[in-house]
BALUM-348595 format. One line per 3 residues: number of its first residue (from 1); their letters; for each residue x, y, z of C-alpha. Coordinates in pm, 1 decimal. Each point is the difference from the previous one (the first is absolute). Layout:
% BALUM-348595
NUM> a> X/Y/Z | ... $
//
This chain:
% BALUM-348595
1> xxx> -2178.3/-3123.8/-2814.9 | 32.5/286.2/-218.6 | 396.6/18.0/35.4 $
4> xxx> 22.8/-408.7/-125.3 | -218.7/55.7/-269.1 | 214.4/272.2/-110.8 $
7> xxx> 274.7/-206.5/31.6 | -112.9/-231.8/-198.2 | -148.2/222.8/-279.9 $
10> xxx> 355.3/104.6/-10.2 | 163.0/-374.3/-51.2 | -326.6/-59.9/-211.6 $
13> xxx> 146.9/323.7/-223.4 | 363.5/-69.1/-8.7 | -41.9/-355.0/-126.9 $
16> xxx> -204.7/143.6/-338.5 | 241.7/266.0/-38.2 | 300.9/-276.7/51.1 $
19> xxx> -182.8/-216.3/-253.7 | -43.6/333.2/-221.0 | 348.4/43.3/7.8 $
22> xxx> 145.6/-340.1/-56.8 | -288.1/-45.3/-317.0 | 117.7/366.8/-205.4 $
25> xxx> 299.0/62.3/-125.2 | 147.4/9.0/-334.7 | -262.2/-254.6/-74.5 $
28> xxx> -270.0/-109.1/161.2 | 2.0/-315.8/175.9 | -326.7/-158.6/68.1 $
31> xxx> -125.6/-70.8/369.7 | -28.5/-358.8/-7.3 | 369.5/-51.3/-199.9 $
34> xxx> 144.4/234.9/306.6 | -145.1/-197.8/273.1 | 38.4/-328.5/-185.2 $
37> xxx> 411.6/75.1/-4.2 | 0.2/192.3/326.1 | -110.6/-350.6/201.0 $
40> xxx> 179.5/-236.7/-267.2 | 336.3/-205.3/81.9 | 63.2/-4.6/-331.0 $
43> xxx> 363.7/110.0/-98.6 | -120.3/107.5/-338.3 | 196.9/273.2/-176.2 $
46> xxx> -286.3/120.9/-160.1 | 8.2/382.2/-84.5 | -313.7/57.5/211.0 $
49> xxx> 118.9/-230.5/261.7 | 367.1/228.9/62.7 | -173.8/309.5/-67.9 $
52> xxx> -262.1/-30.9/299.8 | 239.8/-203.4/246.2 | 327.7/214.8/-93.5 $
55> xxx> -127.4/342.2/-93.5 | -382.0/88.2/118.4 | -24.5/-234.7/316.0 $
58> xxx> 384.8/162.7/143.8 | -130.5/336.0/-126.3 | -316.0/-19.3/152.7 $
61> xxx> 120.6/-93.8/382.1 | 244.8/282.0/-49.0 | -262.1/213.3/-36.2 $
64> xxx> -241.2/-91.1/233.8 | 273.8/-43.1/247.1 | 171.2/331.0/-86.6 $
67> xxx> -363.5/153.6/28.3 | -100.6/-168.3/362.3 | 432.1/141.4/148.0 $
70> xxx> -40.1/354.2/-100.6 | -402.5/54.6/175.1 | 107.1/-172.6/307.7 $
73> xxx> 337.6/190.6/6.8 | -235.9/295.2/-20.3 | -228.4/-91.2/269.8 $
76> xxx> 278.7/-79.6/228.8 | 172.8/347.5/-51.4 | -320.6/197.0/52.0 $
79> xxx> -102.4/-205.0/319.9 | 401.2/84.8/126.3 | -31.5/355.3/-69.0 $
82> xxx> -373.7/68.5/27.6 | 30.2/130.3/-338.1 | -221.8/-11.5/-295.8 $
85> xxx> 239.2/71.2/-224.6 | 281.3/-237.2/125.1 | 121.4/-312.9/-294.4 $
88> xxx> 344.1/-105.8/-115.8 | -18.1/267.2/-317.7 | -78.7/332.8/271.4 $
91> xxx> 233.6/-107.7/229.1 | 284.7/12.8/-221.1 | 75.4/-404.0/43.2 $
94> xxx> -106.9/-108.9/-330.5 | 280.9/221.1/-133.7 | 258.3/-62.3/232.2 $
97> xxx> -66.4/-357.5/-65.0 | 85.5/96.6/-362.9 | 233.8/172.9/87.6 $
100> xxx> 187.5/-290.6/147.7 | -98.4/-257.1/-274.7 | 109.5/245.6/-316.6 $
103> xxx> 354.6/-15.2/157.7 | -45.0/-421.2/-15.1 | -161.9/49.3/-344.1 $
106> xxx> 352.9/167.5/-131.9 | 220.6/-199.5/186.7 | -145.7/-313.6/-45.8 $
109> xxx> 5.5/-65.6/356.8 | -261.3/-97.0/305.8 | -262.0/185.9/-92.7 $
112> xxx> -239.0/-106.1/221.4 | 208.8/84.3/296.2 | 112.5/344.6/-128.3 $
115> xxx> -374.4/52.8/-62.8 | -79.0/-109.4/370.2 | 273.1/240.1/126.9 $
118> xxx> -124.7/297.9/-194.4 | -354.7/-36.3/111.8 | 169.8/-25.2/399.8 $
121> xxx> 180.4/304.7/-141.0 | -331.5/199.3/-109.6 | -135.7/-104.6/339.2 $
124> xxx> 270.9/168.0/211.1 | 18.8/322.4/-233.7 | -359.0/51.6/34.4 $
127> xxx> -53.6/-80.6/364.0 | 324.3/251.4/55.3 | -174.6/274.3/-183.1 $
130> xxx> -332.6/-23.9/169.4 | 167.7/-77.5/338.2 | -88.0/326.0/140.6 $
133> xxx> -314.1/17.6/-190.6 | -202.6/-317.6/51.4 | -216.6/-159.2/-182.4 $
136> xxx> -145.4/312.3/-83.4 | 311.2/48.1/-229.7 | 60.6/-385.7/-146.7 $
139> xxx> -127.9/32.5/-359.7 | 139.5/383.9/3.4 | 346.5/-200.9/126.7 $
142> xxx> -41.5/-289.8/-251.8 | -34.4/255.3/-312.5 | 319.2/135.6/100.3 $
145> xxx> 144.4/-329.6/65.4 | -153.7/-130.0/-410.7 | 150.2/310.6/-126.8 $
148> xxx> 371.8/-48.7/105.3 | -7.9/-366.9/-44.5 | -206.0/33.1/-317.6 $
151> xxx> 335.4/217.3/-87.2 | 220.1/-272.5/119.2 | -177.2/-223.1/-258.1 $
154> xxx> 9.6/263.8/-317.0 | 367.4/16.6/103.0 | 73.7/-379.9/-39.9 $
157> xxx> -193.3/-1.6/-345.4 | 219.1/255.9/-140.6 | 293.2/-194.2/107.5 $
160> xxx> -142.1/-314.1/-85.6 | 126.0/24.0/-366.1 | -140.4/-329.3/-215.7 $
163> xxx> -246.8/-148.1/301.1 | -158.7/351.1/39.7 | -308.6/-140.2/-263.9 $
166> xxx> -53.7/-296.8/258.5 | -3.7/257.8/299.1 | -254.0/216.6/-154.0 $
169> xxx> -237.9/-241.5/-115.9 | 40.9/-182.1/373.6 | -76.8/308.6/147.5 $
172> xxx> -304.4/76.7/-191.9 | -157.9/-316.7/214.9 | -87.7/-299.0/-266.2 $
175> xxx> -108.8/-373.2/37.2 | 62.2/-46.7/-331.5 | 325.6/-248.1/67.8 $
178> xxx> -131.3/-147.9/256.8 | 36.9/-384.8/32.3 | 31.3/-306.7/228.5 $
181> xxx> 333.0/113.0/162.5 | -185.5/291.6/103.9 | -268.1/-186.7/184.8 $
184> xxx> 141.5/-97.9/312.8 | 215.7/310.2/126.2 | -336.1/203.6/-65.3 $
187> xxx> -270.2/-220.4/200.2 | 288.0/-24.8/258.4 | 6.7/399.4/8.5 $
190> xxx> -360.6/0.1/52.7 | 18.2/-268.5/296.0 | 239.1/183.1/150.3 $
193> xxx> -202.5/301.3/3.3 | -322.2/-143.5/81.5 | 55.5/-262.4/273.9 $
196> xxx> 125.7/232.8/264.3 | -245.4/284.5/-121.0 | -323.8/-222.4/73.6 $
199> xxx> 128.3/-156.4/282.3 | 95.5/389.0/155.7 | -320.0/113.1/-144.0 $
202> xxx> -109.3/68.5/341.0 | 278.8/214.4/88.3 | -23.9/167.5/-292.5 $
205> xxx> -394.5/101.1/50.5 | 151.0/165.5/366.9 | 268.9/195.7/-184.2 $
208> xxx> -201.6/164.4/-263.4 | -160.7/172.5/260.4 | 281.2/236.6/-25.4 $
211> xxx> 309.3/82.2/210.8 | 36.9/-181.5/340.0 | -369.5/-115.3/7.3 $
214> xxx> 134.7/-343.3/-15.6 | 247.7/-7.9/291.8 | -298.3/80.6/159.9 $
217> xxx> -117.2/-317.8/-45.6 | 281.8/-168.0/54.7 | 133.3/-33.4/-376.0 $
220> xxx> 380.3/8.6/-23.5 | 12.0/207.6/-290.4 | 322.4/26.3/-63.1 $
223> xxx> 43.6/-367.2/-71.4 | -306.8/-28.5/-182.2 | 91.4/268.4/-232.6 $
226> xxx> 366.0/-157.9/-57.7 | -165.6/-314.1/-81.6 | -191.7/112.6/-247.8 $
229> xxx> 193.7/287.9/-127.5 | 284.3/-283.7/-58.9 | -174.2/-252.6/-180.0 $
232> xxx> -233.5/233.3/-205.8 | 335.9/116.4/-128.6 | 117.3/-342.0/-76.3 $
235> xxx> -303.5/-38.6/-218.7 | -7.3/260.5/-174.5 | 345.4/-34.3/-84.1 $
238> xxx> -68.2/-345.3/-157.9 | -298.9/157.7/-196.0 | 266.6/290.3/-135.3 $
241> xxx> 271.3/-192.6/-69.9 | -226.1/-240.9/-172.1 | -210.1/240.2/-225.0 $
244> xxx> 80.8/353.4/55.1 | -235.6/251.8/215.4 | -328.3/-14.5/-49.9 $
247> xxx> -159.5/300.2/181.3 | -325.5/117.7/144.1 | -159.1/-380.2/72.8 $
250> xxx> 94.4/-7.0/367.9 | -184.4/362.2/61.1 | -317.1/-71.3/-228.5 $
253> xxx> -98.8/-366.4/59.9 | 37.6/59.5/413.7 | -279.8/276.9/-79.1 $
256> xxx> -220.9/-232.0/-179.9 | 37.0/-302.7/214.0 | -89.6/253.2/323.6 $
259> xxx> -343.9/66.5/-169.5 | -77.5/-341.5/-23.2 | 143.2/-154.9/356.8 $
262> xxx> 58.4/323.3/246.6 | 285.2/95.6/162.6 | 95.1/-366.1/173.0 $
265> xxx> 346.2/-97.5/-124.6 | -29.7/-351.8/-41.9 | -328.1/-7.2/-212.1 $
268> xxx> 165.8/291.0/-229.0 | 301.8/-173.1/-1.1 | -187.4/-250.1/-156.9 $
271> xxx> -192.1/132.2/-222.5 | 281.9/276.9/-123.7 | 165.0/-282.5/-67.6 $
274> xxx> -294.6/-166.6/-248.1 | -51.5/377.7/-123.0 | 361.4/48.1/-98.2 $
277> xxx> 15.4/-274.8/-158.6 | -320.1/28.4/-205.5 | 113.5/378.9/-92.3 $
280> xxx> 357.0/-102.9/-76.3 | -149.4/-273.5/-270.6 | -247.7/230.1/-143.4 $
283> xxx> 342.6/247.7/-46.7 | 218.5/-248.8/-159.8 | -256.9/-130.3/-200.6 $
286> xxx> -107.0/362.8/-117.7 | 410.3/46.5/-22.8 | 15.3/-295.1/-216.2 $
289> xxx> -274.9/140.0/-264.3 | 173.8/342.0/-2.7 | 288.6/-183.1/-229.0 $
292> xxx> 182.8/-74.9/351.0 | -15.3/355.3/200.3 | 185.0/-20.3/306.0 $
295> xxx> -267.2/-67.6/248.8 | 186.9/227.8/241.7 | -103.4/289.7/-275.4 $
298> xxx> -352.3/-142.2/85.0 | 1.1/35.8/366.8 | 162.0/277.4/-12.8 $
301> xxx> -227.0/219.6/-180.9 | -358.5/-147.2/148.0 | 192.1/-9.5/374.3 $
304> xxx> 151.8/355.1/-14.9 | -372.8/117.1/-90.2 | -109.4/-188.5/298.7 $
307> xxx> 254.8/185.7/236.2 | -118.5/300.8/-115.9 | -297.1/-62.6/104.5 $
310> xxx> 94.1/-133.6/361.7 | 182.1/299.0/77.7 | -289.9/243.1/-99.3 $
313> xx> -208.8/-170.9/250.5 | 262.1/-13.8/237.1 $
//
């Protein structure tokens, strides 16, 4: 009882922060005129009318969407590793997605793919360093693996010549051009991710046990993990190529969501998914105020604090 009426607190939450969102702006749009339009078949071209349908409403479900990848992406790689410190941005795959993506930036040229291959790319550097160190050694492994890639990235911006504006601000991590062409490869990242995740959450409660624990039980871990470790990449690398890297949500909202569900995967991923959205519309929208900070700056900053603070206790 208490888990569904936290779920629903959470829905309950992220529908006044999506109406918060889709109301402020520029100018403010009043309640009633956004919900009016939002359920109208009118083909008005209106200013208020394309501004909430073209530019908030796309925005918005980038956001949310973006938000709800990243925590689950997070709660995936710490249940894999039994590590508290495991996400996309420790593990090095956020920047090898970049990695991949700046090289399509440049070039002009299948961007999501290249991102996809770079994040596959992180994946095997980092499991190659930590091979003989196990999981003890993964975010130790994926710092080394964000540092070389990270220098594989500042090496295609100083070649990048004219485009190297558009690859810094991308990298920075920004919803800021987000719109309707944007929608669908995003929400499709996210079902990629999240379909097999809750329907392995079972598996995934066995291997967090640590090393082994789950053969034990009969898990196969090794396809479980390539499963998961395959398709979380294939999301993230949607979310990259789409908006740049946006670090720090999948290891704080996994944290917060534990707190309020336990340690059963498919309630948290759930509700990380209802958290990180929530958190990622609060940061856009706080982004937006700040004269249109990169919300990656954002996450950043409030997320590295956070990982401070997780490896002290740890």
């Amino acid at each position: 009882m208490l888990l569904r009426s936290n779920k629903f607190f959470l829905i309950f939450l992220l529908i006044l922060i999506s109406l918060w969102r889709i109301t402020s702006g520029d100018w403010e749009i009043p309640l009633t005129d956004v919900i009016r339009y939002l359920f109208s078949d009118s083909n008005s071209t209106s200013t208020e009318i394309i501004v909430i349908k073209s530019v908030r409403l796309p925005r918005l479900l980038c956001s949310i969407s973006t938000g709800a990848l990243l925590s689950v992406s997070g709660v995936i790689f710490q249940g894999l590793l039994a590590n508290p410190l495991a996400e996309p941005y420790t593990l090095g795959i956020a920047a090898g997605a970049a990695f991949g993506a700046s090289i399509g930036i440049i070039f002009n040229f299948m961007i999501m793919p290249l991102s996809f291959m770079g994040a596959l790319t992180a994946l095997f550097l980092t499991a190659l360093i930590s091979f003989h160190g196990g999981n003890e050694k993964i975010i130790l492994a994926g710092v080394i693996s964000n540092s070389i890639l990270s220098a594989g990235v500042t090496f295609l911006k100083a070649t990048a010549g004219e485009k190297i504006g558009s690859v810094v601000l991308w990298l920075m991590g920004s919803f800021s051009g987000a719109g309707t062409k944007n929608i669908f490869p995003i929400m499709s990242g996210l079902l990629i991710i999240i379909i097999p995740a809750y329907i392995l959450a079972p598996y995934l409660d066995a291997m967090s046990l640590g090393k082994n624990r789950a053969a034990v039980l009969g898990v196969n871990e090794n396809l479980v993990r390539r499963i998961l470790l395959i398709t979380t990449s294939v999301g993230i690398s949607f979310s990259v190529s789409s908006f740049g890297i946006i670090g720090f949500v999948g290891l704080v909202v996994p944290h917060i969501s534990r707190s309020l569900t336990g340690a059963s995967h498919r309630n948290l991923i759930i509700h990380s998914a209802l958290v990180g959205a929530i958190v990622m519309a609060l940061s856009d929208g706080a982004a937006q105020k700040l004269n249109e900070l990169p919300v990656g700056v954002l996450t950043a900053m409030f997320g590295g604090i956070f990982f401070c603070w997780i490896l002290s206790k740890k």
